[in-house]
C-alpha positions as CSV (number, residue, x, y, z in Angstrom):
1,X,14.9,59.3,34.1
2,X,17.3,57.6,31.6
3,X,18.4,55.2,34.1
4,X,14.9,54.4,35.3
5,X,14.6,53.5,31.7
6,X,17.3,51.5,30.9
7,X,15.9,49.6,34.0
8,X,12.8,48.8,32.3
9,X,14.1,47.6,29.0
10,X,16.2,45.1,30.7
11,X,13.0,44.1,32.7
12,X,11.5,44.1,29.3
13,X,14.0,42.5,27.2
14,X,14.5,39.5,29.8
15,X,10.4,38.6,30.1
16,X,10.8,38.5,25.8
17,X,13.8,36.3,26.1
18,X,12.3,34.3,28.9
19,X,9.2,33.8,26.7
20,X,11.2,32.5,23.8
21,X,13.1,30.4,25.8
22,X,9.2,28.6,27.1
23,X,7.9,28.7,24.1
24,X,10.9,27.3,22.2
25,X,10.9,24.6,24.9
26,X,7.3,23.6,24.3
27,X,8.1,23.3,20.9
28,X,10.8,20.5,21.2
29,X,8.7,18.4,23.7
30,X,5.5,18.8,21.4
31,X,6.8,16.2,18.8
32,X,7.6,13.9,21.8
33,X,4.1,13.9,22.8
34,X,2.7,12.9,18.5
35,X,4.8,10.9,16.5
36,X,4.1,8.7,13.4
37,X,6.6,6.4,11.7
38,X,5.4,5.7,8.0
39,X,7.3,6.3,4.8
40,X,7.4,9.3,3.3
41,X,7.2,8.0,-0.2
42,X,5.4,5.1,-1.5
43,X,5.4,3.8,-5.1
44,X,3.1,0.7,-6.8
45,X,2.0,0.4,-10.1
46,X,-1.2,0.4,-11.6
47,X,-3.8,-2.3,-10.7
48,X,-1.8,-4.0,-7.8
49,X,-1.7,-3.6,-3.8
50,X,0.6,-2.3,-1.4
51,X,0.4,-2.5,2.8
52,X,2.0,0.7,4.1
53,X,3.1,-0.1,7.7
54,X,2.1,3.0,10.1
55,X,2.5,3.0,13.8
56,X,2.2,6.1,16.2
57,X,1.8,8.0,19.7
58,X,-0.7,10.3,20.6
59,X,-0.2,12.2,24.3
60,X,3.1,10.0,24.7
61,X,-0.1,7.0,24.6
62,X,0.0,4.3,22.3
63,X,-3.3,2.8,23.9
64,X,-6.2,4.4,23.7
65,X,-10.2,3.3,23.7
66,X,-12.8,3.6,20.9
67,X,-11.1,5.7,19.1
68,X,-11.0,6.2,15.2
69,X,-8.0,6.7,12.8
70,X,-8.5,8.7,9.5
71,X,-6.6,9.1,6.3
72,X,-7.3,12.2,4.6
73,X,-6.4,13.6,1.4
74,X,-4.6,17.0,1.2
75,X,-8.3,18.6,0.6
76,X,-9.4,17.4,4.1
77,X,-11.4,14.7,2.4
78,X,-11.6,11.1,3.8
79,X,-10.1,8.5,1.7
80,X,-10.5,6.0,4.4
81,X,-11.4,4.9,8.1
82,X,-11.2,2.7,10.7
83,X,-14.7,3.6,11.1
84,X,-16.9,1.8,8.6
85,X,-19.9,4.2,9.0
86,X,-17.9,7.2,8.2
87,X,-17.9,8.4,4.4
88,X,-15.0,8.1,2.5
89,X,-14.2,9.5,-1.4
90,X,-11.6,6.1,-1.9
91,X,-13.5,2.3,-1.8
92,X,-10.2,0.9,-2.7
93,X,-8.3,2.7,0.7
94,X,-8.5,0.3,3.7
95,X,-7.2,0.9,7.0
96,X,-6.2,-2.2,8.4
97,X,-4.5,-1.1,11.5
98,X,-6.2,-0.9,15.1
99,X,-5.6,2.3,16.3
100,X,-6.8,1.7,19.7
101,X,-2.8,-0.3,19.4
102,X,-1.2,2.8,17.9
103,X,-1.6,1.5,14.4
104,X,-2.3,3.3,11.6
105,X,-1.2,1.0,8.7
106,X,-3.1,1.6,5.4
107,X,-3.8,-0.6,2.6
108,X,-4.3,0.2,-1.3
109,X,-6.0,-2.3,-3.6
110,X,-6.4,-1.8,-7.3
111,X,-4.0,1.1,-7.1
112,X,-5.5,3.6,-9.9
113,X,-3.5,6.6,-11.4
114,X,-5.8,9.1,-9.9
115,X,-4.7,8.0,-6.5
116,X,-1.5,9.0,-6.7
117,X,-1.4,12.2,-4.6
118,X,-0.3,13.4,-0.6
119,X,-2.3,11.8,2.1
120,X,-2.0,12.2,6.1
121,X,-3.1,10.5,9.2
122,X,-5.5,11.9,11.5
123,X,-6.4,10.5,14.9
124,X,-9.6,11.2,17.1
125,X,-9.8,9.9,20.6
126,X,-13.1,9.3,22.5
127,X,-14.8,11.9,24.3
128,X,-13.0,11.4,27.7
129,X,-9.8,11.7,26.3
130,X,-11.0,14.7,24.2
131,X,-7.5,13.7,21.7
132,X,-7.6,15.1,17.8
133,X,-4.6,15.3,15.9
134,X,-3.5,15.7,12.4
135,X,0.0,14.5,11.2
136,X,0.4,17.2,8.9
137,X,4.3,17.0,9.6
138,X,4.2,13.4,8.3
139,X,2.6,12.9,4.6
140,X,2.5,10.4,2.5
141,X,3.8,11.2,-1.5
142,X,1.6,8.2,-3.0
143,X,2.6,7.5,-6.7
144,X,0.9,4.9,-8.9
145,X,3.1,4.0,-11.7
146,X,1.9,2.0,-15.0
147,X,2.2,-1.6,-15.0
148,X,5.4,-3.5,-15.9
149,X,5.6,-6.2,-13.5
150,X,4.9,-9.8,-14.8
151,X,3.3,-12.8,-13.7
152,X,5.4,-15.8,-12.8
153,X,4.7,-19.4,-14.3
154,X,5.8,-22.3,-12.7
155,X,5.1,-26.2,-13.2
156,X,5.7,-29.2,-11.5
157,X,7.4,-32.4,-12.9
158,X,9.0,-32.5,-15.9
159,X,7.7,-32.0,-19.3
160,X,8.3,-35.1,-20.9
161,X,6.0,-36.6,-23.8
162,X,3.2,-38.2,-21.9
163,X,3.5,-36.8,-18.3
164,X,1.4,-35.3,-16.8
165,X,2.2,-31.5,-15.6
166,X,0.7,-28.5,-13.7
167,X,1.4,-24.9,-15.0
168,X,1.3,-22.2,-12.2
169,X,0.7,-19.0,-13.0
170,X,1.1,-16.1,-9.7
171,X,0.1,-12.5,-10.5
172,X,2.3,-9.7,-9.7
173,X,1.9,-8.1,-6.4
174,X,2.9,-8.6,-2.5
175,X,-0.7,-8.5,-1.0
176,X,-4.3,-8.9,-2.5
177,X,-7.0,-6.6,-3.7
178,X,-9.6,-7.5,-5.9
179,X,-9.1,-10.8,-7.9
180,X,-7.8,-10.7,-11.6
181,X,-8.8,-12.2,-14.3
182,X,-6.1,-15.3,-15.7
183,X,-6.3,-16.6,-19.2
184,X,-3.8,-18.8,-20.8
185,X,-2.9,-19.2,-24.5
186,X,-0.9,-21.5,-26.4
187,X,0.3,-20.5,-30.0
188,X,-0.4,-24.2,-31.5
189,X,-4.6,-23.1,-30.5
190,X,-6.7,-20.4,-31.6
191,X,-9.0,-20.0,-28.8
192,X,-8.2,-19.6,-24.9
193,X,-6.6,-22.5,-23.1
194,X,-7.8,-22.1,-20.0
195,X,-9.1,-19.7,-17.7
196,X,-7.7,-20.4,-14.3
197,X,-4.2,-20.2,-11.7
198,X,-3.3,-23.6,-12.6
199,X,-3.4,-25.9,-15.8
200,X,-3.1,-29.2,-15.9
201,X,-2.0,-31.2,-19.4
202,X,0.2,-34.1,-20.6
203,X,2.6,-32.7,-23.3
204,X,2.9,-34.4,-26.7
205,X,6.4,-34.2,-28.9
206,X,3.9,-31.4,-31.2
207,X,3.9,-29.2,-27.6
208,X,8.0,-28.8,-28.4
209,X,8.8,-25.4,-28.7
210,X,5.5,-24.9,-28.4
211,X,4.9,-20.8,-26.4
212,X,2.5,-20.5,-23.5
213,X,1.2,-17.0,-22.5
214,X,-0.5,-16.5,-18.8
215,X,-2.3,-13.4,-19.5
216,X,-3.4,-11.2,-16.2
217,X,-6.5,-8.8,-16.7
218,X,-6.9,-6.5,-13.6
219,X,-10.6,-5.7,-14.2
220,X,-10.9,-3.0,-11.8
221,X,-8.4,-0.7,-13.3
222,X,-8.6,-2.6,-16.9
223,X,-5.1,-3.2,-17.1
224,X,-3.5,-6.7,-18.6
225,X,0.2,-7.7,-17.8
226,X,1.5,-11.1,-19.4
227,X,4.2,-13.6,-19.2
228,X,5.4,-16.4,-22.0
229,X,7.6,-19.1,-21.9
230,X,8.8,-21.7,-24.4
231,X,8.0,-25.7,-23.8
232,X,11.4,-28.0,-23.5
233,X,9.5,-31.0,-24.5
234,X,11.9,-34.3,-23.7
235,X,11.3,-37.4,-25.4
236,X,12.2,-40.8,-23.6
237,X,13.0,-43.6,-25.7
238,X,11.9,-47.1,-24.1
239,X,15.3,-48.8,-22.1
């Protein structure tokens, strides 16, 4: 009776190890059949843009047909969709890739404070394929920080009393979201200079020394970042 079982815990004990052993198996090959590369962390301050590159596989596929990529928010909410008739909680949360391609790249204009948070991807096949994942394995940490970057003025020619030059002022950023607002002031005035990228004036030997701010308001957010410089004015005496 003993032996008998003995016999049928070892019968026992290898179906348990077998099952491990399947189930441990399925588990490795799982991730081969979803995967998502797309940082882990991303950081931009206040009122600017960022592009977060996102690519993935879905059933070992990276093609697929009318299908429809998500972000979601870690309350299930959608902050954006590939899908323009599907409701989302975030107007400034694009997605700009295809995922039919296997590209879930997002992009973030007027990035807010409140946005910082954890985000995921989620993909949904069409109804042949029957496909619905969530890439809860691979969020996002988004973190909006306030706003020290400046603009960047640049001119062309050479300021010299009585030629002509363009001032150039570039926002901050690496991609585009909603336009901001560029003012320029000039310490010898005491109204605005102009209110546009570029500035066009012919410097007089008063303009030496003379400091020009290019003030950028980011409207949507309400925040103002600024850069000054300090003429060189040259005087050419007549050969």
């Amino acid at each position: 009776m003993r032996l008998e079982s003995f016999g049928r815990s070892k019968v026992h004990y290898a179906i348990i190890i077998l099952s491990q052993l399947w189930m441990c198996s399925w588990c490795q090959s799982f991730p081969e059949r979803y995967s998502i590369q797309v940082e882990s962390s991303v950081t931009v301050q206040e009122g600017l843009c960022v592009i977060i590159p996102c690519s993935f596989t879905a059933e070992r596929r990276t093609t697929f047909t009318n299908s429809t990529g998500y972000w979601k928010s870690d309350f299930e909410t959608n902050v954006a969709s590939s899908d323009p008739s599907v409701p989302i909680v975030k107007e400034n949360f694009h997605v700009i890739g295809n995922p039919d391609h296997g590209d879930c790249t997002l992009k973030v204009t007027d990035a807010r404070k409140q946005d910082t948070g954890t985000y995921f991807f989620r993909f949904v096949g069409n109804e042949e394929t029957g496909i619905m994942y969530n890439f809860l394995s691979h969020k996002i940490t988004f973190l909006v920080t306030d706003l020290t970057q400046k603009p960047e003025i640049t001119f062309s020619g050479h300021l010299k009393v009585g030629e002509g030059v363009t001032l150039t002022c570039t926002p901050p950023g690496d991609c585009d979201g909603t336009d901001p607002t560029i003012t320029w002031w000039k310490d010898n005035m005491a109204k605005a200079w102009g209110k546009s990228s570029s500035i066009r004036f012919s410097p007089s030997l008063s303009d030496h020394k003379t400091s020009i701010t290019c003030e950028v308001n980011y409207p949507a957010v309400r925040v103002t970042t600024q850069k000054t410089i300090v003429l060189d004015v040259q005087c050419e005496y007549g050969a």
